[in-house]
C-alpha positions as CSV (number, residue, x, y, z in Angstrom):
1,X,-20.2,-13.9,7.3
2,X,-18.4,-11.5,10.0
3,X,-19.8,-8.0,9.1
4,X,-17.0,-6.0,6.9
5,X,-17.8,-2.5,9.3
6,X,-16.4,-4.7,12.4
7,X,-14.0,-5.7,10.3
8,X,-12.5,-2.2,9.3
9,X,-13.0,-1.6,12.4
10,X,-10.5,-3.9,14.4
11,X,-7.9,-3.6,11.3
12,X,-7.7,0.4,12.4
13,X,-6.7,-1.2,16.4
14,X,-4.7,-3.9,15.2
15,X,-2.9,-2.4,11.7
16,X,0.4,-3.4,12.4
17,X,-0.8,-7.1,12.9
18,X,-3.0,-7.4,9.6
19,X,-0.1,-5.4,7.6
20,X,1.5,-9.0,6.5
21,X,-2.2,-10.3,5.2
22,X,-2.1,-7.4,2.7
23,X,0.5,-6.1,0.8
24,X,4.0,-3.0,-2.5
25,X,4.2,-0.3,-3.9
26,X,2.4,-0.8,-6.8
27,X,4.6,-0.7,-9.7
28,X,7.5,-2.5,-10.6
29,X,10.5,-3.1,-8.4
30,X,11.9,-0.1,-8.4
31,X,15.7,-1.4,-8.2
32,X,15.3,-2.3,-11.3
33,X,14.6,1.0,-13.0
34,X,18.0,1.0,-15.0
35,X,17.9,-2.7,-16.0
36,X,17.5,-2.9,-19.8
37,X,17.0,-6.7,-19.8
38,X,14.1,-5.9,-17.0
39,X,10.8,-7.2,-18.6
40,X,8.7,-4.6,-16.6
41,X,10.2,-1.2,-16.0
42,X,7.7,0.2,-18.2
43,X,5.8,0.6,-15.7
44,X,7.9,3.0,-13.7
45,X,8.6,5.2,-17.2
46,X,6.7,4.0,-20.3
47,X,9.2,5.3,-22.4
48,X,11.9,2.6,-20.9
49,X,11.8,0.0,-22.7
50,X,13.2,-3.4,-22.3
51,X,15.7,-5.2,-24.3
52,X,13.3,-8.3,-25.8
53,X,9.6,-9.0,-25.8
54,X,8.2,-11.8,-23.9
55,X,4.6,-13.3,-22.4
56,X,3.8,-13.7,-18.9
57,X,3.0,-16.8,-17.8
58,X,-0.7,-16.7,-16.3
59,X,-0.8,-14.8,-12.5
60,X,3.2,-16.0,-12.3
61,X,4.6,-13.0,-14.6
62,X,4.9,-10.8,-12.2
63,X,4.2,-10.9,-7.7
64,X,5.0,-7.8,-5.9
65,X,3.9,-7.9,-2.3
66,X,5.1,-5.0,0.0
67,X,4.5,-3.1,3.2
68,X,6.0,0.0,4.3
69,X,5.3,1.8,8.1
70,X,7.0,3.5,10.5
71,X,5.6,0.8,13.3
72,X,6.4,-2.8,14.0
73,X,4.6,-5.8,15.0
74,X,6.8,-5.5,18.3
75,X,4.8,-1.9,18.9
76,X,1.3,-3.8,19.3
77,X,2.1,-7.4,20.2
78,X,3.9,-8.6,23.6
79,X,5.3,-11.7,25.3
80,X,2.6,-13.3,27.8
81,X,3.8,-13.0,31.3
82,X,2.4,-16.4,32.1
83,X,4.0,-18.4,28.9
84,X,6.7,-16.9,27.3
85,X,5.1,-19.1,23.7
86,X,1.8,-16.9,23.8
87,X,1.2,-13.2,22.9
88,X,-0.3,-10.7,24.1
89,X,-1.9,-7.6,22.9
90,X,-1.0,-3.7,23.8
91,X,-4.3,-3.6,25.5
92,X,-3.3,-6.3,28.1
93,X,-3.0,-5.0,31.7
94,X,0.5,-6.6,32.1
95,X,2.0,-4.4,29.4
96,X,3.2,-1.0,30.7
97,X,1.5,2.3,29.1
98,X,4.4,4.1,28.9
99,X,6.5,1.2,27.6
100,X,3.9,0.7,25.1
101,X,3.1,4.4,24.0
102,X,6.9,5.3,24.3
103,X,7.2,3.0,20.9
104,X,5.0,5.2,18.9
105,X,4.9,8.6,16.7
106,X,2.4,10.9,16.1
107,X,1.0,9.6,13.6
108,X,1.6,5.8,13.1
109,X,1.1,4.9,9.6
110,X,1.2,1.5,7.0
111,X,1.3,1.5,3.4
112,X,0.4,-2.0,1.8
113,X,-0.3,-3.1,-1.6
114,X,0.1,-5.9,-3.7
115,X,0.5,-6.3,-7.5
116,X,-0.8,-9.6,-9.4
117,X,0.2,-9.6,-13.2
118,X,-2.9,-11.8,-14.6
119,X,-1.6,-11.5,-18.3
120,X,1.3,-8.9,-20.1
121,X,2.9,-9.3,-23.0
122,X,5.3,-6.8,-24.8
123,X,7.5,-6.7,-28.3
124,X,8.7,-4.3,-30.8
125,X,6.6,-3.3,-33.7
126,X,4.3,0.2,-35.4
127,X,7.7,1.6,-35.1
128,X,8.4,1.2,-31.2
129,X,8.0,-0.5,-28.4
130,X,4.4,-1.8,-27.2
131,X,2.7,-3.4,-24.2
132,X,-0.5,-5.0,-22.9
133,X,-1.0,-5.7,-19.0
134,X,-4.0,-6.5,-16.7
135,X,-3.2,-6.1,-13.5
136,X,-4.9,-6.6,-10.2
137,X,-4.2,-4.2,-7.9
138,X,-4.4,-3.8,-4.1
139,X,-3.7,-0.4,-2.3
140,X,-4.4,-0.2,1.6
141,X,-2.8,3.0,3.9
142,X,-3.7,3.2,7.6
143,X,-3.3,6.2,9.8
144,X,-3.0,6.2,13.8
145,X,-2.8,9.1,15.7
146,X,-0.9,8.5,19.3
147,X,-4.4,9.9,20.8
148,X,-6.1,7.3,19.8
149,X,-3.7,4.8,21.4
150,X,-3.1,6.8,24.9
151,X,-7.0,6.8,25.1
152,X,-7.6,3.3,24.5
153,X,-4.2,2.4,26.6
154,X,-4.8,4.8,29.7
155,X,-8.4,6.1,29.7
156,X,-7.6,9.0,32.2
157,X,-10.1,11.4,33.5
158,X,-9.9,14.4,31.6
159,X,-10.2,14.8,28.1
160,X,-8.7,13.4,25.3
161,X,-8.8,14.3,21.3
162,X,-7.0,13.2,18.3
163,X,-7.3,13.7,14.6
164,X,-6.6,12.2,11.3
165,X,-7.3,8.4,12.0
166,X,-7.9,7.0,8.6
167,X,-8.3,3.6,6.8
168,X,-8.6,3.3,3.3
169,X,-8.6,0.3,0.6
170,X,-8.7,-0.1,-2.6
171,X,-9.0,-3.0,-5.0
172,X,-9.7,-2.9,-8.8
173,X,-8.3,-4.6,-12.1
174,X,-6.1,-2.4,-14.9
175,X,-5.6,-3.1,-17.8
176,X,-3.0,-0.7,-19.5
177,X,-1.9,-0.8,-23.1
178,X,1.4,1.7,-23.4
179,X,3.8,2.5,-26.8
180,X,6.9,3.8,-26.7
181,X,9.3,5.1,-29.6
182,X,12.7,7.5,-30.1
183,X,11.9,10.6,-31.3
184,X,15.7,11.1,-32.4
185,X,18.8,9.3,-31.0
186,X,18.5,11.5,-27.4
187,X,15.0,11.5,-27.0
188,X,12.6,8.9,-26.3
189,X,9.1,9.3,-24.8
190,X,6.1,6.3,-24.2
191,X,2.5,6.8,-22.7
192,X,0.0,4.1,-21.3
193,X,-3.7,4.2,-21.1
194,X,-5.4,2.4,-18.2
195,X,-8.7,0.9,-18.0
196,X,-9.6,1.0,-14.8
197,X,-12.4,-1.8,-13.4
198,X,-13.4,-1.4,-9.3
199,X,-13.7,-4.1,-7.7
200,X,-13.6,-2.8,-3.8
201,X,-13.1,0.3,-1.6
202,X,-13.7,1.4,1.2
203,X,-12.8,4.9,3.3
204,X,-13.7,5.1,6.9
205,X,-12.0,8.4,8.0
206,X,-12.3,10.6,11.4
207,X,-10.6,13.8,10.7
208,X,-11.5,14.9,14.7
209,X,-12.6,13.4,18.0
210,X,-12.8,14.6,21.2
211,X,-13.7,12.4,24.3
212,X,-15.1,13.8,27.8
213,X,-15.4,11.8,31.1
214,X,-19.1,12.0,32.8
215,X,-19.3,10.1,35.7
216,X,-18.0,6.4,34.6
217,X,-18.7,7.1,31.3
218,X,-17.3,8.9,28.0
219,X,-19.4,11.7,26.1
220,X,-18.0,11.6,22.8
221,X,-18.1,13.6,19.8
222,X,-16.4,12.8,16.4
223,X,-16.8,14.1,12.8
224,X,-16.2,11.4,10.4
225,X,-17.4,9.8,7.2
226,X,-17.8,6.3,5.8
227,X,-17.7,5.1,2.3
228,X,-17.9,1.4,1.2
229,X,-18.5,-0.1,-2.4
230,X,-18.2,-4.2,-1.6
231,X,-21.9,-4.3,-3.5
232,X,-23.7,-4.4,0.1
233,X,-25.5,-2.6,2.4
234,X,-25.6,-1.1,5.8
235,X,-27.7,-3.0,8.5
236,X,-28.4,-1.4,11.8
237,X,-30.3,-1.9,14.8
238,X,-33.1,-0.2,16.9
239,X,-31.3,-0.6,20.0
240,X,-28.2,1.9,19.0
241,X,-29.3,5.4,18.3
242,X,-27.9,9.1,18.6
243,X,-30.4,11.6,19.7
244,X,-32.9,9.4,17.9
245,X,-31.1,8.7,14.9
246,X,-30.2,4.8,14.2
247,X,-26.7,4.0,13.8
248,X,-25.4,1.5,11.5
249,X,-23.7,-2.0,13.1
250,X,-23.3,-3.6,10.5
251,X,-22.8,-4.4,6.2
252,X,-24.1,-7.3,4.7
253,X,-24.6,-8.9,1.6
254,X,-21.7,-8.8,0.0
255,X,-21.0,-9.9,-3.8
256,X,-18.5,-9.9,-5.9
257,X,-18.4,-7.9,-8.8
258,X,-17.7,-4.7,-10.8
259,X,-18.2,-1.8,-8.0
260,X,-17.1,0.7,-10.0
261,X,-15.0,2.5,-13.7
262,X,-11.9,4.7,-13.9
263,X,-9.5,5.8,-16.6
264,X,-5.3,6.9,-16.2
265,X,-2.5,6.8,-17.9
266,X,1.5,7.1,-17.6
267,X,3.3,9.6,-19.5
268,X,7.2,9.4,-19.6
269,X,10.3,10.3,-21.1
270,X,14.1,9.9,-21.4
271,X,17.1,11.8,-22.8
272,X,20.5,11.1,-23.5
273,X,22.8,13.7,-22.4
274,X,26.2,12.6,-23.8
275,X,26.4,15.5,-26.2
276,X,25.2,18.1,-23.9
277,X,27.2,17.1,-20.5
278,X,28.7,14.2,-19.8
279,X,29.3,11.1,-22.3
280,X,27.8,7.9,-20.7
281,X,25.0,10.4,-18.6
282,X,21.0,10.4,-19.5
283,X,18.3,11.2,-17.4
284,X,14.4,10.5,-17.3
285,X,11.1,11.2,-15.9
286,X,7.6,10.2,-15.4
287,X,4.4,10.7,-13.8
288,X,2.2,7.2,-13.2
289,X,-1.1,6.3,-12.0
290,X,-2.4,9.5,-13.1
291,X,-6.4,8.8,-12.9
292,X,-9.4,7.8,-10.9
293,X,-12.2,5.2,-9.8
294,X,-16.1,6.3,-9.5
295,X,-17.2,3.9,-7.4
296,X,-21.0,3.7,-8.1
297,X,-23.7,3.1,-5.5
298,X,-21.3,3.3,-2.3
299,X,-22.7,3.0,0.8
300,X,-22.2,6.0,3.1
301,X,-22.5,7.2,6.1
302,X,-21.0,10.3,8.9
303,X,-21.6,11.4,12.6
304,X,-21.3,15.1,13.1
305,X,-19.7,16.5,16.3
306,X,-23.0,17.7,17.2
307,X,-24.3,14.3,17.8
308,X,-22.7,13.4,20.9
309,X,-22.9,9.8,22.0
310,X,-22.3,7.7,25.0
311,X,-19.0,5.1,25.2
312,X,-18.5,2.5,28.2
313,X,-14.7,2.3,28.3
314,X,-12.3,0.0,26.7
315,X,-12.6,-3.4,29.1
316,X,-9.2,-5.0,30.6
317,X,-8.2,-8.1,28.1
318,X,-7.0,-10.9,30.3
319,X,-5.2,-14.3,28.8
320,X,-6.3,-16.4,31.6
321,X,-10.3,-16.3,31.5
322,X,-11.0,-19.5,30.0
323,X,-9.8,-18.9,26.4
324,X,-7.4,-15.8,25.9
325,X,-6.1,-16.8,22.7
326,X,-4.6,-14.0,20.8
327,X,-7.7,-14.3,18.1
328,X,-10.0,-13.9,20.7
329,X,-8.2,-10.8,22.5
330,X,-8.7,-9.3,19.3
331,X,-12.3,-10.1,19.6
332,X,-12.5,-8.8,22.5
333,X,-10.7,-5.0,21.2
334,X,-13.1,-5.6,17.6
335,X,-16.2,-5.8,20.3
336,X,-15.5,-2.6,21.8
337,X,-14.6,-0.6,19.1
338,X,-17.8,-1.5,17.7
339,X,-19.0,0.6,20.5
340,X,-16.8,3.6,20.5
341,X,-17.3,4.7,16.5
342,X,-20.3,5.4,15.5
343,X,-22.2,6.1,12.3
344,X,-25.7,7.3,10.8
345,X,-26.4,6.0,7.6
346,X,-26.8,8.3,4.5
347,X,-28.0,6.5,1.9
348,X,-26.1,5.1,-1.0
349,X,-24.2,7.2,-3.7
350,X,-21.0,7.6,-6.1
351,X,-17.9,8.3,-4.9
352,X,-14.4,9.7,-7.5
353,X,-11.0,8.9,-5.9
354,X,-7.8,8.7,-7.4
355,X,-5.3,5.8,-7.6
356,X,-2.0,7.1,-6.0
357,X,0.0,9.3,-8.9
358,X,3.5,8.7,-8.8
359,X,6.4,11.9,-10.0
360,X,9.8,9.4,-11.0
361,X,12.8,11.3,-11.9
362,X,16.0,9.2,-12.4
363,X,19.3,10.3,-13.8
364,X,22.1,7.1,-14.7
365,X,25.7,7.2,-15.4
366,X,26.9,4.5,-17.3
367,X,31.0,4.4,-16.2
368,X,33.7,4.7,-19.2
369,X,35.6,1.9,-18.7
370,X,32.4,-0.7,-19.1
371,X,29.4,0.4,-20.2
372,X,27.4,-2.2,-18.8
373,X,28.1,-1.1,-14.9
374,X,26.3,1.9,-14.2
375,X,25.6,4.3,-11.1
376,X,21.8,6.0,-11.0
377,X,19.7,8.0,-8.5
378,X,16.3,8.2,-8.8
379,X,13.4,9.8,-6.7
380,X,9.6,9.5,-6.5
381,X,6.8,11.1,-4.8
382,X,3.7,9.6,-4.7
383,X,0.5,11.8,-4.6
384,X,-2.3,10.3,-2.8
385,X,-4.0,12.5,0.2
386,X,-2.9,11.2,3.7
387,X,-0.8,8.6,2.3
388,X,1.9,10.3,0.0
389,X,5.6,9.8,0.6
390,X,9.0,10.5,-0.9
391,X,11.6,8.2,-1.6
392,X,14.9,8.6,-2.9
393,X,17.4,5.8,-4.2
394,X,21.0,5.7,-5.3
395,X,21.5,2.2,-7.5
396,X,24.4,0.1,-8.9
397,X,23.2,-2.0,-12.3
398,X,25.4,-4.4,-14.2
399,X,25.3,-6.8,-17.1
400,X,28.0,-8.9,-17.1
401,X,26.1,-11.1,-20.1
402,X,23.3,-10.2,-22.5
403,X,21.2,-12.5,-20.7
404,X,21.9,-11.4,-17.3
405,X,21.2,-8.9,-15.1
406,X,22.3,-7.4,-11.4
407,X,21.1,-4.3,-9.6
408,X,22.0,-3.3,-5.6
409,X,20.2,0.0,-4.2
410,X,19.7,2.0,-1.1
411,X,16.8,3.5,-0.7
412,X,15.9,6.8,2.1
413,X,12.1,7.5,2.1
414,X,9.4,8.5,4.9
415,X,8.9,5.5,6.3
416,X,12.9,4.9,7.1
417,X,16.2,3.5,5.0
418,X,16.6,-0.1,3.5
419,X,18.7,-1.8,1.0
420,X,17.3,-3.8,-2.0
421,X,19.3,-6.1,-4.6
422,X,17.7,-7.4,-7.9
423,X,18.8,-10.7,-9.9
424,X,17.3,-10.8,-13.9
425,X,17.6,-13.8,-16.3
426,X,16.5,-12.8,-19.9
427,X,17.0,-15.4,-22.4
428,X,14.8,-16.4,-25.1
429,X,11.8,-18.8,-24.5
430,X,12.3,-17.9,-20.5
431,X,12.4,-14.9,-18.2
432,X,13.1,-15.2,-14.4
433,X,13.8,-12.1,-11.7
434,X,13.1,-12.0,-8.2
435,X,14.4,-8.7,-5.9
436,X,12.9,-6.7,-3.2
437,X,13.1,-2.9,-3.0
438,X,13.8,-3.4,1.2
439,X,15.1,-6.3,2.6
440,X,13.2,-7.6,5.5
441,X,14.5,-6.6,8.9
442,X,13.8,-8.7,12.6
443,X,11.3,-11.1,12.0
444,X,9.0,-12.6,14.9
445,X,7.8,-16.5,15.0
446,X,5.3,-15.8,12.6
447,X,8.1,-14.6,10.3
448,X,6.5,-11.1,10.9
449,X,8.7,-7.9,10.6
450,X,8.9,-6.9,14.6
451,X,10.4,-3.0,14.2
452,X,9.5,-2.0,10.8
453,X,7.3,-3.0,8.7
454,X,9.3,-1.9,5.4
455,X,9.7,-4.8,3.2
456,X,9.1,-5.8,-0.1
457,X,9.4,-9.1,-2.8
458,X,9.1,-9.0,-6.4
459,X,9.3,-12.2,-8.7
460,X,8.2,-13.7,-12.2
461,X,8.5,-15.9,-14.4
462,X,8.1,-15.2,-18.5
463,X,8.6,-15.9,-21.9
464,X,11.3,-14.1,-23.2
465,X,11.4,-13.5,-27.1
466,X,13.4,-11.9,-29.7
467,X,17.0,-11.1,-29.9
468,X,17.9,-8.6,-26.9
469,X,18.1,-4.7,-28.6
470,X,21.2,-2.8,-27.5
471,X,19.7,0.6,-26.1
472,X,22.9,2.5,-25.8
C-alpha cells in the first residue's frame, strides 16, 4: 500500500487534478431551498418542511458531488509538445513560467465534498414534521499559495517564502434526527441533532516557509504541523534526520474503522410576513453543521523553523525518458516533495475540529397573480477556518402541478458566478430530482472542468408518501 503521507503530499502539488476524484457542498442542493415538494431542504433550514413523507431508497436517495476553486485543470495540466494526445504537467521544461504562474492567484484554493444518503426517511406526526438521516460525509479544502508554485516552477537564487499552504480532509458518518412544527400561522421553527461517527481526517498545514540558496542547495525552514486519524502510524527512517531528530517518511497500517465521536445540530426558523409587509413575502434563517469531531489517537507530528533542513531542488520532468506517462510525472513531483516537507514525529493524541457551520438566510416572494411562481434570494456563509466562503443566490421556483417541481438560480460566491436549475417529481410511491447548484463549464478529454472547477450534481431517487400538505 502507497504510504498516505506521500499521498497528501502529491494531492497539495497536484490539487486541481485530484479535485474530480473527490467531491459538494455538503447539504442539500441549494436551488432547491424554496421547493415545497423538495424531499430534502431540511437540511438547509430544519424548520422547512416538505410537502409529503417518503423513504430513501438505499445509497440512491440522495448523491451530491461538488467542487468549487478559483483554479482549473488547464492551470496545472498542458498539451505535450511532442503529441498533441499526451499531457503534461506545469513542472515540464516546455511550459513557460510566466505562462504558467500568470494563471494563478495568491492563494489558489479547492473546496470538495461529497454527500451519500445511506438511509432517510421523513413524515408528519407528534404534531410536526420529523426526520431521520445517516449520511456519509466527505469534506476536503486545499490551499496554495503562488510561492509555493514560483518556487517549485523557477527555483531562482535568492530567497523565497510563502505561507498558508494547507490540506485538510475529513470523512465521518451522521446521523441526524430533526422535528419541525408551527408555532402559530407565521412562525415555524425545527432543530436537528447530529451524531457524529469519524471515520478519517487528516490536517497537514504549513502556516510559514522560507527557503535560502547555499551553494546548489536549499536551506529550508518551515513551521508546520501534521495530524492524521486513518487508525495508523508514522514510519520513518534512520537515514532522514534534522539536527539528529528522525523525520517521518511514511504511515502505515491503515484500518478501517471508527477514528473518532462528535455531536451538532441545526437550528432554523421561518416567518411569514404577509401581515407585517408584504402579502405573498416570508423570510427564514438557519445556522447548520454547528458541532465537532474528536478524533482519538491521531498521529502528529511538526518541524519548527528552528530546525533547518537541507532540500536538493525540484528535478526537470521530461515525457520522453523511457516512460513519461502523465502518472509517472506525477511520481516523479510526489518523489520530490517527499523530500522538500519534512516532519518529526510527536507521538499520538486527540485532536477537536469542527465540521464547517453554515449561517442560511433566505427571503421568498411568492408573486400575486400565481402563487406557485416565486422569486427568492438567499445567502450563506460557511464558517470553517481557511476554508469559509460566501455565497449569495437570487432563485426562480414554480409548480405548475402538485407533483412537480422547477427551480432556476444564479449564484455569486468566492470562488466565482454560476447558474443552477433543479427538476422535482413528487408523487406518491416515487420521488425523483436531479439539479446542480453550478453548471459545469469547459470540460477537457477526461470530461475535467479546465477553467474552474465550480460544479456541482445532485440526484435521488425515493418513496414518496402521503397526500402533498399545502404550506401557504
Amino acid at each position: 500500500m502507497k504510504n498516505i503521507i506521500s499521498n497528501i503530499k502529491r494531492i497539495l502539488a497536484v490539487a486541481a487534478i485530484s479535485a474530480t476524484v473527490l467531491s459538494t457542498s455538503a447539504q442539500a442542493l441549494r436551488t432547491g431551498y424554496f421547493l415545497e415538494g423538495n424531499l430534502f431542504r431540511y437540511r438547509l433550514n430544519p424548520a422547512l418542511m416538505s410537502a409529503r413523507g417518503h423513504f430513501s431508497l438505499p445509497v440512491l436517495g440522495g448523491v451530491g458531488i461538488n467542487t468549487m476553486g478559483n483554479v482549473g485543470m488547464s492551470n496545472f495540466l498542458y498539451e505535450s509538445p511532442f503529441n498533441s494526445n499526451e499531457l503534461v504537467t506545469f513542472m515540464h521544461p516546455s511550459v513557460d513560467a510566466s505562462d504558467f504562474l500568470g494563471g494563478l492567484d495568491s492563494e489558489n484554493r479547492l473546496a470538495m465534498n461529497l454527500d451519500l444518503t445511506v438511509l432517510s426517511t421523513a413524515f408528519y406526526a407528534f404534531g410536526g414534521f420529523n426526520s431521520i438521516d445517516l449520511t456519509v460525509r466527505s469534506q476536503t479544502g486545499m490551499n496554495i499559495p503562488y510561492g509555493m508554485f514560483r518556487f517549485m516552477k523557477e527555483m531562482g537564487a535568492g530567497e523565497h517564502s510563502f505561507s498558508d499552504l494547507r490540506m485538510q480532509t475529513r470523512n465521518y458518518v451522521d446521523l441526524s434526527i430533526g422535528h419541525a412544527r408551527d408555532i402559530n400561522e407565521q412562525l415555524t421553527v425545527g432543530a436537528r441533532i447530529k451524531f457524529l461517527f469519524g471515520l478519517a481526517y487528516a490536517d497537514v498545514n504549513f502556516d510559514r516557509m522560507k527557503m535560502t540558496m547555499a551553494g546548489d542547495q536549499w536551506r529550508v525552514s518551515a513551521n508546520g504541523t501534521a495530524d492524521i486519524a486513518i487508525g495508523g502510524k508514522y514510519t520513518y527512517s534512520d537515514k532522514k534526520t534534522i539536527n539528529g531528530k528522525t523525520i517521518i517518511d511514511g504511515y502505515d497500517d491503515v484500518s478501517v474503522g471508527l477514528q473518532g465521536y462528535g455531536l451538532g445540530f441545526d437550528i432554523g426558523a421561518t416567518y411569514d410576513l404577509s401581515d407585517v409587509l408584504v402579502e405573498g413575502l416570508s423570510a427564514s434563517a438557519s445556522l447548520t453543521d454547528v458541532g465537532y469531531i474528536k478524533w482519538s489517537d491521531a498521529a502528529r507530528a511538526a518541524v519548527s523553523p528552528e530546525d533547518e533542513y537541507v532540500f536538493d531542488g525540484f528535478e526537470d520532468i521530461e515525457i520522453h525518458d523511457g516512460d513519461g506517462s502523465l502518472d509517472n510525472q506525477f511520481e516523479d513531483l510526489g518523489d520530490d516533495l517527499e523530500d522538500f516537507f519534512a516532519l518529526e514525529d510527536k507521538g499520538e493524541g486527540s485532536v477537536s475540529t469542527g465540521i464547517g457551520a453554515k449561517f442560511n438566510i433566505g427571503a421568498e416572494y411568492k408573486m400575486p397573480f400565481y402563487n406557485k411562481l416565486s422569486a427568492g434570494f438567499l445567502y450563506t456563509h460557511c464558517f470553517d477556518d481557511m476554508f469559509s466562503y460566501d455565497q449569495a443566490s437570487l432563485m426562480i421556483s414554480v409548480s405548475p402541478l402538485k407533483v412537480l417541481d422547477f427551480a432556476v438560480s444564479g449564484t455569486v460566491a468566492d470562488y466565482g458566478a454560476g447558474f443552477g436549475a433543479m427538476a422535482n417529481l413528487h408523487c406518491t410511491g416515487f420521488n425523483f430530482f436531479i439539479g446542480t447548484d453550478c453548471f459545469i463549464g469547459k470540460v477537457g478529454k477526461q470530461f475535467v472542468p479546465l477553467e474552474s472547477m465550480d460544479a456541482s450534481v445532485t440526484f435521488g431517487v425515493n418513496i414518496g408518501f402521503g397526500r402533498p400538505k399545502d404550506r401557504n
